[in-house]
LOGU-691941 format. One record per residue (C-alpha): residue in one letter; z, x, y. Coordinates in pm, whole numbers, padded with zeros to 5 digits, always signed. Layout:
<sites>
aZXY...
</sites>
This chain:
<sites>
x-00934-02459-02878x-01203-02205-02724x-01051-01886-02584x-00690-02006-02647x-00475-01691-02726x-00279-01867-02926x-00558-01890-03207x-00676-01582-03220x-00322-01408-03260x-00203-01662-03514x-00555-01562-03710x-00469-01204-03671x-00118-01247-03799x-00188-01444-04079x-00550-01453-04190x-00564-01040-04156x-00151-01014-04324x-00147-01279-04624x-00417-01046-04816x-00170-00671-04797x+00156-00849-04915x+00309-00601-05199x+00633-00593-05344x+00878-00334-05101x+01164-00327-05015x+01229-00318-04654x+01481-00097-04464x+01829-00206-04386x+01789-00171-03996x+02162-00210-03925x+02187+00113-04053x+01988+00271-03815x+02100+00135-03507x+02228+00316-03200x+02364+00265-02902x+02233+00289-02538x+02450+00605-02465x+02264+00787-02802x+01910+00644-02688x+01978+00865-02354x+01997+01163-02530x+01732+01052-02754x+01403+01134-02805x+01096+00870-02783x+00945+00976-03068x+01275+00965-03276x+01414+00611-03151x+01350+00344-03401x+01347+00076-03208x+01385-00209-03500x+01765-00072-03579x+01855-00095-03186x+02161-00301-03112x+02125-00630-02911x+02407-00634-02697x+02345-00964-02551x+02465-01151-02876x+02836-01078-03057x+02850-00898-03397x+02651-00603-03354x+02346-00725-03476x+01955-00617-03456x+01685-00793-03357x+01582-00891-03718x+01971-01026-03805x+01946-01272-03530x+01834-01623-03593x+01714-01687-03242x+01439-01545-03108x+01523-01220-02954x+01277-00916-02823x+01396-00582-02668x+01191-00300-02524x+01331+00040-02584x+01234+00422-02633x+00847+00473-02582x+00766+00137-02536x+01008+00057-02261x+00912+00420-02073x+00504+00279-02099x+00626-00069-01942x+00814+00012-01659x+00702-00155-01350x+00828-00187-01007x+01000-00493-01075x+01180-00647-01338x+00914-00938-01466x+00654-00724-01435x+00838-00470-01683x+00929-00741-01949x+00579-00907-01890x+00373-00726-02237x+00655-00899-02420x+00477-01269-02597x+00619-01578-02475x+00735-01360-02097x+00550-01352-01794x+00672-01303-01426x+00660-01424-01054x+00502-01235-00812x+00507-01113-00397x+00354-00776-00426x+00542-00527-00640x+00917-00492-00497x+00952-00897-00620x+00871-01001-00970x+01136-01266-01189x+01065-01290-01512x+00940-01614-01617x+01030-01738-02018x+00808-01985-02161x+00679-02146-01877x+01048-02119-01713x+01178-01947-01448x+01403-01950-01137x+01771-02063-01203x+01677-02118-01543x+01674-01780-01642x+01980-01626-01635x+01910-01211-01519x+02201-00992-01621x+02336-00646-01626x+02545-00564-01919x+02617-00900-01987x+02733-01028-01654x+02469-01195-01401x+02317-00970-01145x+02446-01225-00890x+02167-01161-00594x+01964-01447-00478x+01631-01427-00676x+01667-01793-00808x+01686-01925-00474x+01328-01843-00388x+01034-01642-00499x+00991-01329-00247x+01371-01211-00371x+01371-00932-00560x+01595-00893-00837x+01855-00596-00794x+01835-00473-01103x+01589-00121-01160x+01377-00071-01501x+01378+00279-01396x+01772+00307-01502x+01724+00114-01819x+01854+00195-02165x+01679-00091-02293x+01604-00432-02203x+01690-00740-02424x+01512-01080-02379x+01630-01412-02560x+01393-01686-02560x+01435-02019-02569x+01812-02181-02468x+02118-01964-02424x+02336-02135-02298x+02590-02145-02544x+02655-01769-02459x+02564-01752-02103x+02620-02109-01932x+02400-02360-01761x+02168-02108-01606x+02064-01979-01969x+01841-02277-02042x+01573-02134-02028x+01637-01797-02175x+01793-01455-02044x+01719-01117-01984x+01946-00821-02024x+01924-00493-01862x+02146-00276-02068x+02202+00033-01867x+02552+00184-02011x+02730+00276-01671x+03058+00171-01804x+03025+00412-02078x+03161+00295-02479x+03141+00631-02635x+03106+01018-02540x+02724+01187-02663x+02782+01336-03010x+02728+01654-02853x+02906+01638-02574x+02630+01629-02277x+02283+01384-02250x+02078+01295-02000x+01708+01231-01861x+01517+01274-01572x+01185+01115-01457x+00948+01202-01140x+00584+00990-01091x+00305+00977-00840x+00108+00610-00816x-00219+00609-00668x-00222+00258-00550x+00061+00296-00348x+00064+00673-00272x+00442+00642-00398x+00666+00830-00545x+00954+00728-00779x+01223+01009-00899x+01530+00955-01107x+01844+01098-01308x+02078+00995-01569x+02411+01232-01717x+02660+01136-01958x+02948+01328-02047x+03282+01341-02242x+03455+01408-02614x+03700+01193-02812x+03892+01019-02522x+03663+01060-02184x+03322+00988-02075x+03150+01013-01795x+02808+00863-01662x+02631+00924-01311x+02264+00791-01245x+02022+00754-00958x+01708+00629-00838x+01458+00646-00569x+01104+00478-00506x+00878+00508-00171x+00553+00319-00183x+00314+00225+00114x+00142-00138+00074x-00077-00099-00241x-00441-00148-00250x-00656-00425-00423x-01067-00476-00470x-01183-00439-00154x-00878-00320+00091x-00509-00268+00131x-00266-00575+00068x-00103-00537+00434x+00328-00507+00402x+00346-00510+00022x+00554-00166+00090x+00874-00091-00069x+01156+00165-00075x+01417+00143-00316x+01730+00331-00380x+02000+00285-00655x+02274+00456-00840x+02613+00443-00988x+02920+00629-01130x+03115+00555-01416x+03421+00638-01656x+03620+00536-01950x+03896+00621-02156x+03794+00625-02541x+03955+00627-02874x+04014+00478-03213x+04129+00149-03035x+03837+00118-02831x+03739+00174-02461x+03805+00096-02121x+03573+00188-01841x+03509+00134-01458x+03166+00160-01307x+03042+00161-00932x+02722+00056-00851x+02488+00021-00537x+02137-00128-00505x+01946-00089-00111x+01608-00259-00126x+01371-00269+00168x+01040-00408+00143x+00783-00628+00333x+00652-00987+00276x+00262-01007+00172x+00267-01386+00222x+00399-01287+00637x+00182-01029+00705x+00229-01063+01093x-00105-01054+01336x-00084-00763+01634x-00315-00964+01812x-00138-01308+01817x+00219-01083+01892x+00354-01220+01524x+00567-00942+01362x+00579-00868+01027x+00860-01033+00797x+01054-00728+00597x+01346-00796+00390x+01637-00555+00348x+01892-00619+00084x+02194-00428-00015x+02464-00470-00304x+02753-00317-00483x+02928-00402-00781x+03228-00288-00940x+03284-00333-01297x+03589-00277-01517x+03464-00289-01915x+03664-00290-02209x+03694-00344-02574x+03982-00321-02838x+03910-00260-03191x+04127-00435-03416x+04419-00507-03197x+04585-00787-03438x+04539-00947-03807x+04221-01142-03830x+04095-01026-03493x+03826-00758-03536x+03693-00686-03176x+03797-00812-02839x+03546-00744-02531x+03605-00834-02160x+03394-00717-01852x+03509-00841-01493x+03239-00807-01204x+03297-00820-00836x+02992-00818-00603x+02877-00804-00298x+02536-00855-00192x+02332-00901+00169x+01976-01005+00221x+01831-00975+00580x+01496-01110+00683x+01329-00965+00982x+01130-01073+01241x+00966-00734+01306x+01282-00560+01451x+01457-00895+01477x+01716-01019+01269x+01633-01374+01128x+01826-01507+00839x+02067-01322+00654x+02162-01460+00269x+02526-01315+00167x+02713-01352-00190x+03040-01250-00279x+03152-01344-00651x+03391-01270-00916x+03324-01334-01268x+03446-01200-01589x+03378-01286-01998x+03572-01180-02272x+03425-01267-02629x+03643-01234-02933x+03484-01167-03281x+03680-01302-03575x+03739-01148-03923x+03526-01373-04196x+03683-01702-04256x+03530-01857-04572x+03281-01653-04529x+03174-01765-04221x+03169-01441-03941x+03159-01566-03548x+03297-01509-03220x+03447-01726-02942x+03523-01678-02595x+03570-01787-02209x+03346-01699-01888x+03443-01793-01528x+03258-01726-01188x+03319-01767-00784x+03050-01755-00593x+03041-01769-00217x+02703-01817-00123x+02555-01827+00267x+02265-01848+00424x+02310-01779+00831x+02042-01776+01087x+01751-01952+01258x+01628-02015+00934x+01933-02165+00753x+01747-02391+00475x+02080-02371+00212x+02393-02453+00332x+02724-02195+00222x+02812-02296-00144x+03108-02243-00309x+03036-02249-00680x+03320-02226-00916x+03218-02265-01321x+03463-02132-01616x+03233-02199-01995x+03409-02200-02348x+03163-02091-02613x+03161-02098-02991x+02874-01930-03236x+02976-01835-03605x+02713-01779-03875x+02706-01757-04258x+02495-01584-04556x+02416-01827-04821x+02200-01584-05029x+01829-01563-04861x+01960-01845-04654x+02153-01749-04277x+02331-02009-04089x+02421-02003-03732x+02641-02261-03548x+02739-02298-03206x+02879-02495-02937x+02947-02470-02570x+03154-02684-02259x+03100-02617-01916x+03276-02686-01614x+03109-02672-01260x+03171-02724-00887x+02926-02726-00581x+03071-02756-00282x+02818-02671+00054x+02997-02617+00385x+03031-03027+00534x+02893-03166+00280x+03029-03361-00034x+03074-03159-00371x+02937-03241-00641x+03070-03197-01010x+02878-03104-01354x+03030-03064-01722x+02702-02929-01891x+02718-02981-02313x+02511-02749-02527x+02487-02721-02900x+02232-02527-03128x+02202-02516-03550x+01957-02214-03686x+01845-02129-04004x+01664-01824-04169x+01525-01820-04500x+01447-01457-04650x+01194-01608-04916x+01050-01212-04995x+01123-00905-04900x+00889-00924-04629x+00886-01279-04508x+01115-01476-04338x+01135-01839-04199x+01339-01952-03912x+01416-02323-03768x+01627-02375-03441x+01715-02689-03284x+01913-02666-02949x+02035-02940-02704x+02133-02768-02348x+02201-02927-02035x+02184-02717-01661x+02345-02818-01346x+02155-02807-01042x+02180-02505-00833x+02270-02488-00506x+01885-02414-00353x+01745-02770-00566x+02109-02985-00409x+02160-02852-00083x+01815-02660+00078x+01688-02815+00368x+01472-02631+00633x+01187-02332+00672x+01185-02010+00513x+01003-01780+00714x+00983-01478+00404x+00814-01719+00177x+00612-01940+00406x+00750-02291+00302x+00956-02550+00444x+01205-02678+00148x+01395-02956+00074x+01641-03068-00172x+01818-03355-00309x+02184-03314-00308x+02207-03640-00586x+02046-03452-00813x+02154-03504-01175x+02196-03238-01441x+01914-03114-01652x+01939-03236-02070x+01688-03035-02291x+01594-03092-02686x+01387-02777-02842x+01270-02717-03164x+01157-02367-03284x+00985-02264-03584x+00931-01928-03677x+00763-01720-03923x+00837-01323-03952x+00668-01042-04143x+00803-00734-04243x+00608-00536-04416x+00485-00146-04463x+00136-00218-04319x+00180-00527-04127x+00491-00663-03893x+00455-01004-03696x+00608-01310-03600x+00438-01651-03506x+00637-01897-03335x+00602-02244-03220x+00831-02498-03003x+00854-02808-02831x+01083-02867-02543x+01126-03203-02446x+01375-03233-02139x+01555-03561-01906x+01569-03511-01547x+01354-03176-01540x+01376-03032-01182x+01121-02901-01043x+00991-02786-00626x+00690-03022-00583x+00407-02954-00324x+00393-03256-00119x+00056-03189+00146x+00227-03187+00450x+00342-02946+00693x+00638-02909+00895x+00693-02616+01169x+00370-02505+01022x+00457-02468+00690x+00388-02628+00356x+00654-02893+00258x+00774-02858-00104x+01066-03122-00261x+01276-03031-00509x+01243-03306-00718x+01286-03455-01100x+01145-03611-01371x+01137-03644-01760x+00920-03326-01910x+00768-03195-02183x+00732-02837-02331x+00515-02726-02611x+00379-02394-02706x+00319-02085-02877x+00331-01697-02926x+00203-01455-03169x+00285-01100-03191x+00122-00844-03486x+00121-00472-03557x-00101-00354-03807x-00048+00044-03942x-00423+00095-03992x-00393+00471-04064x-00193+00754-04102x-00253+01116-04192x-00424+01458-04064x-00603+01288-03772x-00242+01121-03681x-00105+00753-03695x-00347+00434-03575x-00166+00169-03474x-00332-00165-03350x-00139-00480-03195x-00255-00801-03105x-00063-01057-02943x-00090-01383-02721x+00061-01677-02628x+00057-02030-02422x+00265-02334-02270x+00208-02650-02143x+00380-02848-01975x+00331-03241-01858x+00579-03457-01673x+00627-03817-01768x+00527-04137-01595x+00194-03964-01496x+00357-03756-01303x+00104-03445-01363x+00122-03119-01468x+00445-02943-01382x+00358-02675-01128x+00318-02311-01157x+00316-02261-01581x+00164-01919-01741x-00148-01910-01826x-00294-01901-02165x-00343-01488-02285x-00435-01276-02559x-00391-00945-02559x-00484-00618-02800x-00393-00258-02777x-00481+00072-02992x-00188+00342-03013x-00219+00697-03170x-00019+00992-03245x-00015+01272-03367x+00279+01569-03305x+00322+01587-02990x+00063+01346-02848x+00039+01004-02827x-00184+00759-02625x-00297+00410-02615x-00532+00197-02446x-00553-00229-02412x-00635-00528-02242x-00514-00834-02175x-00716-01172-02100x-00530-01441-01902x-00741-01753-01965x-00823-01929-01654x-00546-02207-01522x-00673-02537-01431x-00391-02750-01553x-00203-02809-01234x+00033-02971-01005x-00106-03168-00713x-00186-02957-00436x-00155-02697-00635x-00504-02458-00702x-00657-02353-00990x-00642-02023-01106x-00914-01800-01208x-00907-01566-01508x-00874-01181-01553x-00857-00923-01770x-00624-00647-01717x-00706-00316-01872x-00431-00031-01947x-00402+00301-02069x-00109+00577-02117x-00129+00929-02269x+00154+01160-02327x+00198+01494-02386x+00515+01685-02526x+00515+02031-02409x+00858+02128-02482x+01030+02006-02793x+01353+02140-02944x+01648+01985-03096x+01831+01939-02746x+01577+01929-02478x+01240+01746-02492x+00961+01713-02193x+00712+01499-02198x+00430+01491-01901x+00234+01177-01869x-00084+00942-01762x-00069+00560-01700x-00370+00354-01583x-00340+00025-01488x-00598-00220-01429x-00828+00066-01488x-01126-00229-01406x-01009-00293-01075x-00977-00659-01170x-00816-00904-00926x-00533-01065-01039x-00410-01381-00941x-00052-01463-01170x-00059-01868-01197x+00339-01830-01165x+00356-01690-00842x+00369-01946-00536x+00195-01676-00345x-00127-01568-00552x-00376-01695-00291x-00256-01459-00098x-00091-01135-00253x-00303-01054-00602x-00143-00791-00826x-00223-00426-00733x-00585-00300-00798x-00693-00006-01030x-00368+00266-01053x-00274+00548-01226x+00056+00743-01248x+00126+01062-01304x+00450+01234-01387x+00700+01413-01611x+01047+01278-01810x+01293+01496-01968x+01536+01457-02236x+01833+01627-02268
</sites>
């Protein structure tokens, strides 16, 4: 148990809270939510994050309604974590870490679980690029635009199908808009310098309307050169990114209805393919591109016993290019449909819920000299279930969910998967401040198209991968127990689970080499889960010399396959982290670290990997405050110890470790 994160939070959290319990009552956060469109007109310092809507679950709740474990960055928190990528912004959240090639591709990884197992969406719908298929795909969704960002750990597949199994994150971003501002106008701007890239990232955000119109426009765009690390430049880890949308709706008493375009153009080079001038080898850059048009609605009311219906239809269309240099090599193409409508029920014995229906068709292809997938056609439609009830201090949630999926690859033979998935939570409100949760969850997960059908090289990521097209569909058991403390000095939550899944895929280094690259099966095997997180905030001090804040958090997983099959490859490393905030008026600041604990429990052929403490620092300055306009000029440092970093979840940390010492610079308005 030496230098394991997990004891020293759970010591904090408990050892440090169970002395300050008193008798308070604590706030009734639904009161105090608010909705992404008020957050962007919405000062940091005003946003209480607690009372924020999750929109990822039905019935309007906040995070401390919600049986499940559920975290969401937001306000000042969210504008200090913003990274290039999306895993690398959710990574300070316990229990989340993220993938890794350079900065432009980073998938956030939940538990110990990643890939197809975490289902990535916008606004509810998946961002339907191809960042499951392999590890040096970026996600096409940008922090920068983000109202808020919602992460549910642990299964989710009764709301979001198969792919959910592992968790999800949602980027909540309000394009289609569901109200006007109150006042009629909102908005926010951002502009930042970063050393270790000498880049530059600018971007905007209006919303408009009254009673029965809104409006929304947004925009983004980043330019970095290839970032430095101890001791030199990480040669093409550049990236450029550019992204924005338009949107409208009609509003009024009965609800909303909304259309939203949206484009995403992502160019960036591969660490792990450098290229060598004096060999002749090029460089391998990928260039990606995607729009998506979105029509959103939701009726309020529209017939007895019926209180809300929602529906959102996507269509996409998304390109990924590798090159050679100036040379084409393989291009990746989706084009999908998919739409969800959830309908929440008036109470029925009491008992509140929603059910609903979600279908997708996916055309997937993968065309070139490096065509290792096949063209899928994947066709799924999901029926889902979830109702919960109060029995005094006691809260019930049900649920239940049927899945039907196809996957059929160009000449090949299709294979069919019904996934099943069921989960029973409870939370007991014992005190005003405490709570105790318990969820058990069965899930099962078809395979995806990459673990059936891949078969070839991949020049971007440097492997040669194969798959097993007789796969059979993934079955996983959890069990969750939770403890939560709300309280005027202290707030925290402990949790532990244990994960025990049949016919567990995973992509297995095998030792030998094909076309010169490393050969990695996608294989299976019985698994097992277990672990823990710890998360606590302790209000130290508040008064003339402003507000102290300390957190501590950390958290670890392992995982073991059966029949001595090892260690199952690429799971987070142990960490513990601990951070100091202050403010006072119009400043605030902060400083922490984080210790990842060295990784030595492996796959074969798989290397250790080393610890490393990450140091970080933001300060913040409000220069011009008044009840419609706020500005706000501000300092990050990251790894302010120029510490390398190599994430045990990325396939390529031997050779691409996480940028070296930065710090930003910039300004964000408020309007």
């Amino acid at each position: 148990m030496r230098n394991n994160p997990l004891t020293l939070s759970i010591a904090a959290l408990l050892g440090i809270a169970a002395p300050t319990i008193q008798a308070a009552d604590t706030p009734n956060v639904a009161t105090q939510a608010t909705t992404p469109q008020e957050s962007a007109q919405t000062t940091p310092a005003t946003r209480n994050l607690e009372g924020v809507i999750v929109n990822a679950v039905p019935l309007g709740q906040t995070v401390d309604q919600i049986v499940h474990p559920v975290s969401v960055l937001s306000g000042s928190a969210l504008d200090d974590a913003r990274g290039v990528s999306l895993g690398e912004t959710v990574s300070t959240i316990p229990g989340v870490q993220s993938t890794a090639l350079g900065t432009a591709v980073g998938r956030p990884v939940i538990r110990g679980l990643d890939g197809p197992r975490v289902s990535v969406l916008e606004n509810g719908l998946p961002s339907q690029d191809v960042s499951n298929v392999s590890q040096d795909h970026a996600v096409t969704l940008e922090p920068f635009l983000a109202d808020q960002i919602e992460v549910l750990k642990g299964p989710s597949t009764l709301l979001y199908g198969s792919g959910a199994i592992g968790g999800v994150v949602n980027v909540v971003d309000g394009r289609v808009p569901e109200k006007a501002p109150d006042n009629g106008f909102a908005g926010r701007v951002e502009a930042r310098h970063d050393s270790v890239s000498d880049g530059n990232t600018g971007m905007f955000r209006v919303d408009a309307g009254d009673k029965s119109f809104a409006l929304h426009a947004d925009a983004m765009h980043r330019d970095n050169d290839s970032y430095d690390i101890p001791g030199g430049t990480l040669a093409n880890s550049q990236v450029k990114t550019t992204a924005g949308s338009v949107g409208v709706s009609l509003l009024g008493d009965w609800g909303f209805l909304g259309l939203s375009v949206s484009r995403f153009m992502d160019r960036y080079g591969s660490p792990a393919e450098p290229g060598d001038p004096a060999e002749g080898e090029d460089p391998v850059t990928i260039k990606m591109a995607q729009t998506n048009y979105n029509l959103k609605g939701g009726l309020i009311s529209p017939i007895n016993g019926i209180s809300k219906i929602e529906f959102n239809l996507g269509h996409n269309g998304y390109q990924h290019v590798e090159y050679d240099g100036d040379t084409p090599g393989t291009t990746f193409t989706t084009m999908s449909n998919q739409s969800r409508v959830v309908i929440t029920h008036d109470p029925l014995a009491d008992w509140v819920g929603a059910f609903g229906v979600q279908t997708e068709h996916r055309q997937f292809s993968a065309v070139g000299d490096e065509t290792f997938v096949p063209a899928t056609t994947t066709k799924e439609v999901g029926v889902f279930l979830t109702e919960q009830r109060d029995f005094g201090p006691l809260k019930i949630e049900l649920g239940a969910r049927h899945d039907k999926q196809d996957a059929t690859p160009e000449g090949g033979r299709k294979r069919s998967f019904s996934p099943n998935s069921f989960s029973a939570g409870a939370a007991w409100r014992f005190s005003d401040m405490w709570h105790l949760s318990l969820n058990l969850d069965h899930a099962e997960r078809a395979p995806a198209e990459e673990e059936l059908f891949s078969n070839g090289p991949h020049d971007a990521s440097g492997t040669f991968e194969v798959g097993d097209p007789n796969l059979d569909k993934e079955k996983s058991n959890q069990a969750e127990l939770g403890l939560h403390l709300h309280g005027d000095l202290i707030e925290g939550k402990v949790a532990v689970y244990y994960n025990r899944y049949n016919n567990f895929i995973y992509l297995a280094d095998t030792g030998e080499v094909e076309d010169d690259l490393p050969v990695r099966n996608w294989a299976q095997n019985d698994a097992k889960f277990r672990g823990a997180e710890a998360e606590a905030t302790f209000h130290v001090a508040k008064g003339a010399n402003g507000n102290w804040d300390i957190r501590a958090f950390g958290d670890t997983v392992r995982a073991t396959l059966s029949d001595g099959g090892g260690n199952v490859p690429r799971i987070p490393a142990g960490r513990g982290g601990l951070q100091l905030k202050w403010s006072m008026e119009d400043l605030r600041a902060s400083v922490g670290a984080v210790r990842y604990f060295k990784q030595d429990k492996t796959a074969e052929f798989e290397t250790d990997t080393a610890g490393y403490t990450l140091v970080d620092a933001h300060f913040a300055w409000t220069f011009h405050n008044d009840p419609r306009t706020q500005w706000e000029a501000f300092v990050d440092g990251n790894n302010l110890t120029n510490q390398t970093a190599r994430p045990a979840t990325s396939l390529f940390k031997d050779v691409a470790p996480l940028p070296g010492r930065n710090v930003s610079v910039g300004v964000r308005g408020y309007f």
